[in-house]
N, CA and C of each residue as an Amber inpcrd file, in Angstrom:
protein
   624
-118.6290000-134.9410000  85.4100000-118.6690000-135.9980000  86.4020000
-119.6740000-135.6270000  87.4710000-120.5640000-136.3800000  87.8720000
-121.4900000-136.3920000  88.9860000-121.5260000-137.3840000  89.7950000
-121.5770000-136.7300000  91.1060000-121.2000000-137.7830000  92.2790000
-122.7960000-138.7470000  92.8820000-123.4450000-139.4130000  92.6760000
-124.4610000-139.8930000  93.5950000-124.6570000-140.2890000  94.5680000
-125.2260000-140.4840000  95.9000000-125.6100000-140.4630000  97.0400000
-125.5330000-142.2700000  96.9210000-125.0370000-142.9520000  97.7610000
-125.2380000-144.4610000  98.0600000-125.0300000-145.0300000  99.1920000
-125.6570000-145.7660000  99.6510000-125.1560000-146.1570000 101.2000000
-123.4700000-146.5260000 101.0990000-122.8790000-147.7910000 100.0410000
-121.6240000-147.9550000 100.6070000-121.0620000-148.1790000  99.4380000
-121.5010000-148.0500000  97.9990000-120.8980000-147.2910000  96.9590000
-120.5960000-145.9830000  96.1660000-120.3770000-144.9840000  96.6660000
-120.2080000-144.1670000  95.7040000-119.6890000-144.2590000  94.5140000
-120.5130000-143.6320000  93.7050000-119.9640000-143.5050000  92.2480000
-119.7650000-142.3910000  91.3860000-119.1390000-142.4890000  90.0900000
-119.0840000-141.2080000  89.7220000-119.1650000-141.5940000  88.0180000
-120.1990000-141.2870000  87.4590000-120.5490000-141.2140000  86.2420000
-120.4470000-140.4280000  85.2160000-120.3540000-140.6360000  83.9770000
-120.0580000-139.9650000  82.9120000-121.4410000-139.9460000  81.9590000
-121.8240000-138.7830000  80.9230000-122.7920000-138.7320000  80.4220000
-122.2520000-138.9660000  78.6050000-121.1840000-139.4700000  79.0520000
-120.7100000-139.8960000  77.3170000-120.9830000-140.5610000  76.6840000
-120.8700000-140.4300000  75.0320000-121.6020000-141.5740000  74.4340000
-120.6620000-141.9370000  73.5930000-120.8430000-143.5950000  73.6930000
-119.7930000-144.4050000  73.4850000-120.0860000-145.5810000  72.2840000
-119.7640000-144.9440000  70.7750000-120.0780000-145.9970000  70.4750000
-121.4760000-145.6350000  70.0340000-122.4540000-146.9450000  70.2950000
-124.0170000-146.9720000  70.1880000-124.6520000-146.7340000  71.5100000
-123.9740000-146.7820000  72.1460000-124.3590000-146.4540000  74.1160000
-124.6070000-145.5550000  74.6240000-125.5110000-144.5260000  74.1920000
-125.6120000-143.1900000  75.3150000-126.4650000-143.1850000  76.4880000
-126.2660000-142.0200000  77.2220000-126.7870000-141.7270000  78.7970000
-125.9100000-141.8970000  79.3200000-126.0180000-142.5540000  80.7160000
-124.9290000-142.6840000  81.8080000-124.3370000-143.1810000  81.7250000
-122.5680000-143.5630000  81.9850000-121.7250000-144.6240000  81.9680000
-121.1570000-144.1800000  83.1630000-121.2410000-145.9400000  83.9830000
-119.6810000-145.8500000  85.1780000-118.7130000-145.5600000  84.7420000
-117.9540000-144.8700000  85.3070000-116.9910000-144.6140000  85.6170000
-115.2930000-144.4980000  86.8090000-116.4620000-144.5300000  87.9370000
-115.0690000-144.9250000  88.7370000-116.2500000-145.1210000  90.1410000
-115.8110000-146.1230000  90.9860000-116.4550000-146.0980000  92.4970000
-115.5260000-146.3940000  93.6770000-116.4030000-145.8960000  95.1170000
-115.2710000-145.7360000  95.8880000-114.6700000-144.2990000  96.0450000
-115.4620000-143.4420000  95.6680000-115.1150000-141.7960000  96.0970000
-116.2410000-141.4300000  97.1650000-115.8190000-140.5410000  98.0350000
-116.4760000-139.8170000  98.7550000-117.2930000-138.6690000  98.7480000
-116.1650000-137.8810000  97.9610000-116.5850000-136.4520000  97.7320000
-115.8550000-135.5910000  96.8710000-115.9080000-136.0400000  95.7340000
-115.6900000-135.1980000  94.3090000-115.7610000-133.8360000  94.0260000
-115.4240000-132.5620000  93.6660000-116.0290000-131.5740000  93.5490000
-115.0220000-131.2200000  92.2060000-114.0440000-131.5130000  91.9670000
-113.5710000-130.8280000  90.8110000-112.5120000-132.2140000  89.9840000
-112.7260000-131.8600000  88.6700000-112.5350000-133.1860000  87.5120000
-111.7400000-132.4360000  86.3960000-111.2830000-132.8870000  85.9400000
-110.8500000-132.3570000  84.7880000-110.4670000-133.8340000  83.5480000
-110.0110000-133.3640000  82.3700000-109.6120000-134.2300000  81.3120000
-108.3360000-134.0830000  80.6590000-107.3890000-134.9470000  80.8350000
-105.9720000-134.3220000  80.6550000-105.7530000-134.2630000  79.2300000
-105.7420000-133.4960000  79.0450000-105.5740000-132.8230000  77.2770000
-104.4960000-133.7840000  76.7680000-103.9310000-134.6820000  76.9330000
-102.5680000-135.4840000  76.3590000-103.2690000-136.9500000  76.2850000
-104.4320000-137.3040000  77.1270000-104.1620000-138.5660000  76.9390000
-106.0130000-138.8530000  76.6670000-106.9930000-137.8330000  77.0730000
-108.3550000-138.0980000  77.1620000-108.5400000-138.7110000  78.7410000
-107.6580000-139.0510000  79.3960000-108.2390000-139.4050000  80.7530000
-108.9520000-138.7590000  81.7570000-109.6980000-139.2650000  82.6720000
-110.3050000-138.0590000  83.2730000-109.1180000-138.5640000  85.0480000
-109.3070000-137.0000000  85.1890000-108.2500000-136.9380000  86.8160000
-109.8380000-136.3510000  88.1350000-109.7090000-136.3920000  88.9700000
-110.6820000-135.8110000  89.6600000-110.1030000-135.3820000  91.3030000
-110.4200000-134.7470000  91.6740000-109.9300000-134.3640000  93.4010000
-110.9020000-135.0710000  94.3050000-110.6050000-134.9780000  95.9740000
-111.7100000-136.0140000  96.0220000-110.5950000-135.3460000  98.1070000
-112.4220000-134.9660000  98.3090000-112.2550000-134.9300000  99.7800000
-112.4550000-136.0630000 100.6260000-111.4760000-136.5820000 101.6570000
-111.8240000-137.4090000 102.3390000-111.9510000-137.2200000 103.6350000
-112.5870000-138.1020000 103.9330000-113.5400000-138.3190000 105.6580000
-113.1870000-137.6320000 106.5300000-114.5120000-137.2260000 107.4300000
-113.1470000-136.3260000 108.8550000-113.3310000-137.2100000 109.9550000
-113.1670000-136.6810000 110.8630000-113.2710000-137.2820000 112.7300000
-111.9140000-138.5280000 112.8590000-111.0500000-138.1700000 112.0940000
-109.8690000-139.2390000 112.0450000-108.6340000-138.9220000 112.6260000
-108.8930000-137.4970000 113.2480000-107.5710000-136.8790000 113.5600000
-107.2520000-136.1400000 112.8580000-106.7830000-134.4190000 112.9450000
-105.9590000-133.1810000 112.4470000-105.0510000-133.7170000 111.2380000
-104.4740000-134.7600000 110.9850000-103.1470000-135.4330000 110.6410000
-103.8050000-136.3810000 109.3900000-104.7550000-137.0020000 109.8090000
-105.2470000-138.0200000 108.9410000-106.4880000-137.9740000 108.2960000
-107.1190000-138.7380000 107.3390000-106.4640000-139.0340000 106.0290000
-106.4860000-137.7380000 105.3670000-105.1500000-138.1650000 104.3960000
-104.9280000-137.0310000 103.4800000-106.3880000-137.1450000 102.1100000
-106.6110000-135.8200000 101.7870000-107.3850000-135.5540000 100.3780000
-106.9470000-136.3870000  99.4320000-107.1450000-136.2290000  98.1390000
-106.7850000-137.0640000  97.2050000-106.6280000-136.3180000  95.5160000
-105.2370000-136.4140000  94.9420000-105.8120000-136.4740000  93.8350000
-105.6670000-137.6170000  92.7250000-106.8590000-138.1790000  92.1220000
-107.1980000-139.6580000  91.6830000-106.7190000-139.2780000  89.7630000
-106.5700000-140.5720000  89.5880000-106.3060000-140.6920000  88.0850000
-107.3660000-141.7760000  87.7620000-108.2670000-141.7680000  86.7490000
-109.0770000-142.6820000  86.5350000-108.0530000-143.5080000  85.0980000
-108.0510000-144.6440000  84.9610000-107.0780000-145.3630000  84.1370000
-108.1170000-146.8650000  83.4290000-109.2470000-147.3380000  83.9530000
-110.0210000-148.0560000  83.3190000-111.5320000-147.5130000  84.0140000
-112.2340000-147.9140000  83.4600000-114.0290000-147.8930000  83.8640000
-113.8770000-148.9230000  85.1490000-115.0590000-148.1320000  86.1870000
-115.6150000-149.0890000  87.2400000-114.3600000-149.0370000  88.0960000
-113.4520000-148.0770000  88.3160000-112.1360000-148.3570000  88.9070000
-112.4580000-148.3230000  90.1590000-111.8860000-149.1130000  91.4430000
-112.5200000-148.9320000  92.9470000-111.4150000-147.6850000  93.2910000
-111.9230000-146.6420000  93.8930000-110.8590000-145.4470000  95.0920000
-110.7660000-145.7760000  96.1740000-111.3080000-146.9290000  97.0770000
-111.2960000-147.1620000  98.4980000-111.9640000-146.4750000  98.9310000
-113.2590000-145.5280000  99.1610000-114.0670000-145.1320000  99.8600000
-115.3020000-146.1660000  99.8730000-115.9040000-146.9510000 101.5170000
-115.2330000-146.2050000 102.4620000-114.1890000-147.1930000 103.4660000
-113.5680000-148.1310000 103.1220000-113.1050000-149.2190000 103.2320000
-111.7030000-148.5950000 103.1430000-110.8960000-147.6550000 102.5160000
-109.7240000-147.2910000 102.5930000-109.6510000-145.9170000 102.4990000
-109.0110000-145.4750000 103.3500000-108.4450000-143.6020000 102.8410000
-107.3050000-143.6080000 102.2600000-106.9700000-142.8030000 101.9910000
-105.3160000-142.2440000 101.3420000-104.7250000-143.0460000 100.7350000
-104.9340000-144.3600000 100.2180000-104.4460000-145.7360000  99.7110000
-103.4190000-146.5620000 100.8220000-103.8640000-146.2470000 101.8670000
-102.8290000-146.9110000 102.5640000-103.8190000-146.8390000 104.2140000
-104.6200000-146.2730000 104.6250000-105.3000000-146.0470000 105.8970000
-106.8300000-146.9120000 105.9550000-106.6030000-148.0910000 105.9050000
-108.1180000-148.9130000 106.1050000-109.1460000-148.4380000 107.3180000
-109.9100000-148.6310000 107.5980000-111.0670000-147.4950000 107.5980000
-111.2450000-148.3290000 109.2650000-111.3740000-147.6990000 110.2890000
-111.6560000-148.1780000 111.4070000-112.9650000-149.1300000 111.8950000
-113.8710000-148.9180000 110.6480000-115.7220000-149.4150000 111.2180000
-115.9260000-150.3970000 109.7580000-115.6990000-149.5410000 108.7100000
-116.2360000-150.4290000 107.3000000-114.9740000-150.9270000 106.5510000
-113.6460000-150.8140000 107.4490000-112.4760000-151.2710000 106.2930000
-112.6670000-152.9840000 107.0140000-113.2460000-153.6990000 107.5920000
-112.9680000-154.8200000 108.0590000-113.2040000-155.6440000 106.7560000
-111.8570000-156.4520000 106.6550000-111.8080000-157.6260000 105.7510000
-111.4860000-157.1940000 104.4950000-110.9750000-155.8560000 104.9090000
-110.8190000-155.2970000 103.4610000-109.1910000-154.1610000 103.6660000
-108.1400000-154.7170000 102.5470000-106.8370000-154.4290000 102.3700000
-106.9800000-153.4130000 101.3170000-105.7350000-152.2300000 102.1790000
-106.0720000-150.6810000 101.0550000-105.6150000-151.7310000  99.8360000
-104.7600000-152.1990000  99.5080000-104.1100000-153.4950000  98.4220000
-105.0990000-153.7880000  97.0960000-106.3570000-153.8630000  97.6850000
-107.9570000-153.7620000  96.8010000-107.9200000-152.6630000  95.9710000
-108.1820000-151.7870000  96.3720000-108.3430000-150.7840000  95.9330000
-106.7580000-149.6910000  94.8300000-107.4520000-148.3760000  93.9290000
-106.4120000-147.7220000  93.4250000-105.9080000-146.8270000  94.0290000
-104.5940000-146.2700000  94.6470000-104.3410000-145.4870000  95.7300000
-104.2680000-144.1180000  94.9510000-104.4790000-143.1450000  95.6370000
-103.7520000-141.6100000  94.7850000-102.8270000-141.6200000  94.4420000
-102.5740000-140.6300000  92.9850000-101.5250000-140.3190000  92.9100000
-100.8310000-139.1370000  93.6550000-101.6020000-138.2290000  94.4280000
-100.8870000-137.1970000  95.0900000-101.7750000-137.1100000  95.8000000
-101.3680000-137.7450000  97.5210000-101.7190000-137.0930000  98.8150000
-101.7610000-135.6440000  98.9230000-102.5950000-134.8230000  99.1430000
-102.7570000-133.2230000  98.8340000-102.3790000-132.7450000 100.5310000
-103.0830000-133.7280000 101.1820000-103.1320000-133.2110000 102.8280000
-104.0330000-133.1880000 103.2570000-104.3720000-133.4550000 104.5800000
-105.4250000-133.6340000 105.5040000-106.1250000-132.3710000 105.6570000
-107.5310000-132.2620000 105.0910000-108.5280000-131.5660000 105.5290000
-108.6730000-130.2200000 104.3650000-107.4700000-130.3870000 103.9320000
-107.1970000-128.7950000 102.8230000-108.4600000-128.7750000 102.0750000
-109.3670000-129.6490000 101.1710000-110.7220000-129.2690000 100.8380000
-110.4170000-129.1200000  99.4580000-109.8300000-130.1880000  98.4240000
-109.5670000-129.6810000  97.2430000-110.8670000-129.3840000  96.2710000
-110.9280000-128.5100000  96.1010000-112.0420000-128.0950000  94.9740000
-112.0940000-127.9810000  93.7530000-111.8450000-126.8690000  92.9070000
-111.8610000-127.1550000  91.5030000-110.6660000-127.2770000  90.7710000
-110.3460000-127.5430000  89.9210000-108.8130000-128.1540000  89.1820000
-109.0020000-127.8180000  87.9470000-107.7200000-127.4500000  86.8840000
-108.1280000-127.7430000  85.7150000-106.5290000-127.8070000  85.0850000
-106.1810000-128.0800000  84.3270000-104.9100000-128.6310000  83.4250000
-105.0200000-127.3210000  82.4760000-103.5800000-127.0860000  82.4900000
-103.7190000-125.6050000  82.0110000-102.8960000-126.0200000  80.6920000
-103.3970000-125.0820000  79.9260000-103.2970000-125.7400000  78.4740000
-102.7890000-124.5970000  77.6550000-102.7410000-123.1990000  78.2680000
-102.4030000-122.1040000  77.6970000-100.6580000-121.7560000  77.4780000
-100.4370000-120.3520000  77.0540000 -99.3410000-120.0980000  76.4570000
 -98.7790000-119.3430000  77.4760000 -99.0710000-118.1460000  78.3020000
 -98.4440000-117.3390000  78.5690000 -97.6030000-117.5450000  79.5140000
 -98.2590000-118.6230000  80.4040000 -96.9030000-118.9290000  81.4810000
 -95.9650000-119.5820000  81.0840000 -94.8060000-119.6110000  81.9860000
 -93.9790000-120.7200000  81.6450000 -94.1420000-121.8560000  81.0510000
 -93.1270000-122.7270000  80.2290000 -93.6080000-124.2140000  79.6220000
 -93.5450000-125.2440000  80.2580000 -93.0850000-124.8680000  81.5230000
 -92.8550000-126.0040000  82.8450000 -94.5540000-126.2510000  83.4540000
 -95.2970000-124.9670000  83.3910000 -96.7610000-125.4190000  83.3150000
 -97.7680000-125.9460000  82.0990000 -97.0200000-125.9330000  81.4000000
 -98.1170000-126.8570000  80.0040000 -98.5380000-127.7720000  80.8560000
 -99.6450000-128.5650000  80.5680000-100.1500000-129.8020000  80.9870000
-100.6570000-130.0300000  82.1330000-100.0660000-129.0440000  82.8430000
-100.2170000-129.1590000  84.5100000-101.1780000-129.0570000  85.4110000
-101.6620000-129.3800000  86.7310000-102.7170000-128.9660000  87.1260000
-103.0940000-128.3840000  88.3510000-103.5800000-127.2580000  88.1160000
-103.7270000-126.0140000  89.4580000-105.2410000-126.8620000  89.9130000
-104.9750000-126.6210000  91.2460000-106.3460000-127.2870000  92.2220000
-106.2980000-125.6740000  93.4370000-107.5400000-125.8260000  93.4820000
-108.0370000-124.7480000  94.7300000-108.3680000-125.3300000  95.7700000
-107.1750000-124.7960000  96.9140000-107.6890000-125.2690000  98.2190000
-108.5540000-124.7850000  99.2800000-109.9610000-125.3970000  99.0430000
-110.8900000-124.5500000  99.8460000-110.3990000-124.3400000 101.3880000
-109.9260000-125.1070000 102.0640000-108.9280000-125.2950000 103.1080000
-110.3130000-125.5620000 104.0090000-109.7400000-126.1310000 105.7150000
-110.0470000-126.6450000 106.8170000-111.0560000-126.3800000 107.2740000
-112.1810000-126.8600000 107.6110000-113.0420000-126.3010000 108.9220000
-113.3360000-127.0380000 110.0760000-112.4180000-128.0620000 110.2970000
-112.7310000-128.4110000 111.8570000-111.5730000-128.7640000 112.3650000
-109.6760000-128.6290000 111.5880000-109.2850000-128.5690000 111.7620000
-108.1350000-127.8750000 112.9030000-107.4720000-128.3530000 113.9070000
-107.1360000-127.4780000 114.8230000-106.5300000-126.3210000 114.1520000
-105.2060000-126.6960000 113.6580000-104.5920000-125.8360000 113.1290000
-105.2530000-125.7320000 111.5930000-105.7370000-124.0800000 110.9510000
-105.9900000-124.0910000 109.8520000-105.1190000-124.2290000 108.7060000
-105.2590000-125.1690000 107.6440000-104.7470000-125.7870000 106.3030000
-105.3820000-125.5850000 105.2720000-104.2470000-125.4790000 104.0750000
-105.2480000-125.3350000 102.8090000-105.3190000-123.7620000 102.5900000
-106.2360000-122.8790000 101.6370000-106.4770000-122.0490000 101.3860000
-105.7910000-121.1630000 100.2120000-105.4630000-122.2550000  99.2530000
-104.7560000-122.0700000  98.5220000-103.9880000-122.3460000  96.9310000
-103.5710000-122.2380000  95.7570000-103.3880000-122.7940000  95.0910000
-102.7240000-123.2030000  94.2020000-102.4080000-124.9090000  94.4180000
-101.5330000-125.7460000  94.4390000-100.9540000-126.3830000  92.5260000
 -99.8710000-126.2010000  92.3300000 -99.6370000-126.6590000  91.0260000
 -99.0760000-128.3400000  91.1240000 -99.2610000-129.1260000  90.3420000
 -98.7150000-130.4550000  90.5470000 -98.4660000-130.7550000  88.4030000
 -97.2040000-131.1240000  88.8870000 -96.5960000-131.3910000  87.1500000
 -96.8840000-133.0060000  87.1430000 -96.8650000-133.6880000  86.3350000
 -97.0010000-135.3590000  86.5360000 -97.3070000-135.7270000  84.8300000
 -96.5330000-136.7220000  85.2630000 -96.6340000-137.2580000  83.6540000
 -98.2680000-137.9930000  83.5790000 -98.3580000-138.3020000  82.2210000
 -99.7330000-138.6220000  81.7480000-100.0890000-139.3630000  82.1580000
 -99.3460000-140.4460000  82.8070000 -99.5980000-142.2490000  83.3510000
 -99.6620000-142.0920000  84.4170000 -99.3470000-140.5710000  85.0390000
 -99.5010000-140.8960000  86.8830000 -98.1820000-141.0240000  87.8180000
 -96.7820000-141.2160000  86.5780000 -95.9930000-141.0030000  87.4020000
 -95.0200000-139.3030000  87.6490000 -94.0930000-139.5190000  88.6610000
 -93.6980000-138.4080000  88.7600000 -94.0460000-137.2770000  89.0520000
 -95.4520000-136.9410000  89.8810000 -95.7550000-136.2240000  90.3150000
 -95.3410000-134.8480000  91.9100000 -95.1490000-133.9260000  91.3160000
 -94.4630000-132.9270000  92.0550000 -95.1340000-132.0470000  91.9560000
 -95.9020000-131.1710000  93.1950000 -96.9290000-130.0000000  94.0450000
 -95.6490000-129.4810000  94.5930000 -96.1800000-128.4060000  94.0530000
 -95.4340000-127.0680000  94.5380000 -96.7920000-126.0940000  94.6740000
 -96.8060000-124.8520000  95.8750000 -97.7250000-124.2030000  96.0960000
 -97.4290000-123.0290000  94.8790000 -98.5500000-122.5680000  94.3780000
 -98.6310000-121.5310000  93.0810000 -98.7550000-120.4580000  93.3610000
-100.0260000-120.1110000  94.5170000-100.7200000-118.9910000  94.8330000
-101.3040000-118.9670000  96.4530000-100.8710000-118.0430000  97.2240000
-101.8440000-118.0850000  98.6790000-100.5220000-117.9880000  99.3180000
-100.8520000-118.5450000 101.1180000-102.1020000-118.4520000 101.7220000
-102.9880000-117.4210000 101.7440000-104.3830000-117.7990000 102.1120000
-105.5310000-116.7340000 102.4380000-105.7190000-116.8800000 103.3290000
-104.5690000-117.1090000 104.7870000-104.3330000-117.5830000 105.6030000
-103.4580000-116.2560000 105.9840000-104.0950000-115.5650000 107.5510000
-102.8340000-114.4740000 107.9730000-102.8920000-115.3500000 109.3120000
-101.6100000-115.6910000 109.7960000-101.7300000-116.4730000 110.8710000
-103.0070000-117.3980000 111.0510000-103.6780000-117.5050000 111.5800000
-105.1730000-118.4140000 111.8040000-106.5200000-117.7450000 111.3140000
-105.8710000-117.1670000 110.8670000-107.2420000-115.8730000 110.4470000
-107.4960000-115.7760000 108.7960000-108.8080000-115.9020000 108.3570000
-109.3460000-116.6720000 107.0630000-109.0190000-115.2940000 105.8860000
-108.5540000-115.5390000 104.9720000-108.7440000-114.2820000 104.3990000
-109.2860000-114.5920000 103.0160000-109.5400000-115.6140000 102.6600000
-110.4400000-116.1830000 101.2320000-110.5100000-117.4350000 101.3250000
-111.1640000-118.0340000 100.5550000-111.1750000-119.2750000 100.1340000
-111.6480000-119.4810000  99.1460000-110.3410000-120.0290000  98.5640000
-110.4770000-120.5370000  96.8210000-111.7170000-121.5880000  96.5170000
-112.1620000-121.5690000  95.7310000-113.0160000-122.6130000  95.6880000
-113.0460000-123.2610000  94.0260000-112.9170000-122.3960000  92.8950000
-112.7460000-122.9510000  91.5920000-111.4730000-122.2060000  91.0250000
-111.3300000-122.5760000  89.4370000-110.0130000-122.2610000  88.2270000
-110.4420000-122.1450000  87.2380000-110.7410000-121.2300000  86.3570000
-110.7690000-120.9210000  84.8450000-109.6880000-120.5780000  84.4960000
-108.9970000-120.9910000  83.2690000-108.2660000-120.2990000  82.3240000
-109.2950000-119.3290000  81.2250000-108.0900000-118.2660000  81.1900000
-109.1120000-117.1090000  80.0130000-108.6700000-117.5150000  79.0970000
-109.2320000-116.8780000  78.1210000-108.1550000-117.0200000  76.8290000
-107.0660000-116.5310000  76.6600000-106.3210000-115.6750000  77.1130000
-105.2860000-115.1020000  76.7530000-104.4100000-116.0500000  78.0540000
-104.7870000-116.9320000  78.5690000-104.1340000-117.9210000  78.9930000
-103.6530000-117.6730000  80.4980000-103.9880000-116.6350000  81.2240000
-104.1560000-115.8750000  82.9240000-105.0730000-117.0180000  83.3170000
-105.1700000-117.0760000  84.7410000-106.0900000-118.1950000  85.2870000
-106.8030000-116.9080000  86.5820000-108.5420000-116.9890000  86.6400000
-109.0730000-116.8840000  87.0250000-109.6410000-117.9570000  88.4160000
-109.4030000-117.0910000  89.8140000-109.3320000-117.7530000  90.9630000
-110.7200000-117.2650000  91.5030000-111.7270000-117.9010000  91.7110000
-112.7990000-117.7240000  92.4150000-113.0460000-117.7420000  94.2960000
-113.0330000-116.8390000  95.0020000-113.0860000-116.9690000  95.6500000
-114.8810000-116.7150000  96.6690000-114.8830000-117.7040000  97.2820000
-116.4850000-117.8030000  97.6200000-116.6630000-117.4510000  99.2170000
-115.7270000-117.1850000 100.2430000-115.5050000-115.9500000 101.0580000
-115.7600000-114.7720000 100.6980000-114.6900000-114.1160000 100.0400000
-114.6840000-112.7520000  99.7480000-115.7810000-112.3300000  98.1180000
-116.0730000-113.0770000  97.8730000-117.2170000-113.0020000  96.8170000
-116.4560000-112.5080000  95.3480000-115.1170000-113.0600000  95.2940000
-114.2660000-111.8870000  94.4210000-113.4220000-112.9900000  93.4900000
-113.2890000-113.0000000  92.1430000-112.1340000-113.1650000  91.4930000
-111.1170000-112.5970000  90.8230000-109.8170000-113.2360000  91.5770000
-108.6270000-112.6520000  91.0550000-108.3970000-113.4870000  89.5110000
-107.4470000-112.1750000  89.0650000-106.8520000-112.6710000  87.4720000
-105.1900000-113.1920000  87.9480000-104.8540000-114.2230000  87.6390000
-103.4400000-114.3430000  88.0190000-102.5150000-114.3850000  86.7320000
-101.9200000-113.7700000  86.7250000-101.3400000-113.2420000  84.9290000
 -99.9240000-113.3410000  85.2040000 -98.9070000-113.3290000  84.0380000
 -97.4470000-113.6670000  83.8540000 -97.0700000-113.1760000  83.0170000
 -95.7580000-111.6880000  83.2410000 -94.9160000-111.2810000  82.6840000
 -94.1560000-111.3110000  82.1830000 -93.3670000-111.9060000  81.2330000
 -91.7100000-111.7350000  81.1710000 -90.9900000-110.3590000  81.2700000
């Protein structure tokens, strides 16, 4: 997925080929700021994270994580935040109601970055399917948020979704101590945490 630059559409395109159709295909518009996508191994859909706007207040709008469910889908950027917060300057005449809301408010300012649906064996089976996101966390935030990383279980269609924190803070009181920024799974099914602070990745592995 690649995000392009537009005055008051963003979009986010796919390089798949469909059919007799190759090169670019739409895919979803109305995002801001994309940085990590994934493809949910159960259904072929694509899911994506998606930072939203600042200067709105410590509190508001929450990040996003999006489910794409048809081509050309609108996210409300920049006409709606969080599926529910119409936009103070460019939401005029325009109801979050338009637009597809998230399925999981992540939180204001946390900085979700890379994601991926973990597909391996060694952890628990309560994580099959599931998807770890890295929270690059806050920078103009009063109080610092984020820095950390977040598991969310959810069925294939988008419902039932439940975040529970996995890994972190890199947070000692207000004071930065990493920031996650991507997720590999290895093969032997441990997830690899990139951190782009401390220049370092951890292996996060599971015992019985």
């Amino acid at each position: 997925m690649q995000r392009l630059p537009a005055a008051h559409q963003p979009v986010a395109i796919s390089p798949r080929e469909s059919g007799e159709r190759h090169g670019p295909e739409l895919v979803a518009i109305g995002i801001r700021n994309s940085v990590g996508g994934a493809v949910d191994p159960r259904t072929g859909d694509l899911w994506f994270s998606e930072n939203a706007r600042d200067w709105l207040g410590d509190d508001m709008p929450s990040d996003k994580l999006n489910h794409v469910t048809k081509l050309g889908e609108h996210f409300g950027y920049p006409y709606c935040h969080q599926g529910d917060i119409v936009d103070p300057v460019f939401g005029m005449g325009h109801k979050c109601s338009e637009f597809t809301p998230p399925v999981v408010k992540l939180g204001a300012h946390i900085a979700p970055l890379g994601m991926k649906f973990y597909t391996g064996d060694q952890f628990p089976a309560e994580y099959k399917n599931g998807i770890f996101i890295a929270e690059h966390g806050s920078w103009n935030r009063n109080k610092k948020s984020g820095y950390r990383i977040v598991f969310i279980s959810v069925d294939p269609d988008g419902k039932n979704p439940k975040e529970t924190v996995f890994a972190g803070t890199w947070l000692d009181d207000q004071k930065i101590l990493g920031r996650p920024d991507d997720i590999l799974q290895a093969p032997d099914g441990s997830l690899l945490v990139a951190d782009d602070q401390a220049g370092a990745i951890y292996r996060i592995s599971y015992q019985k």
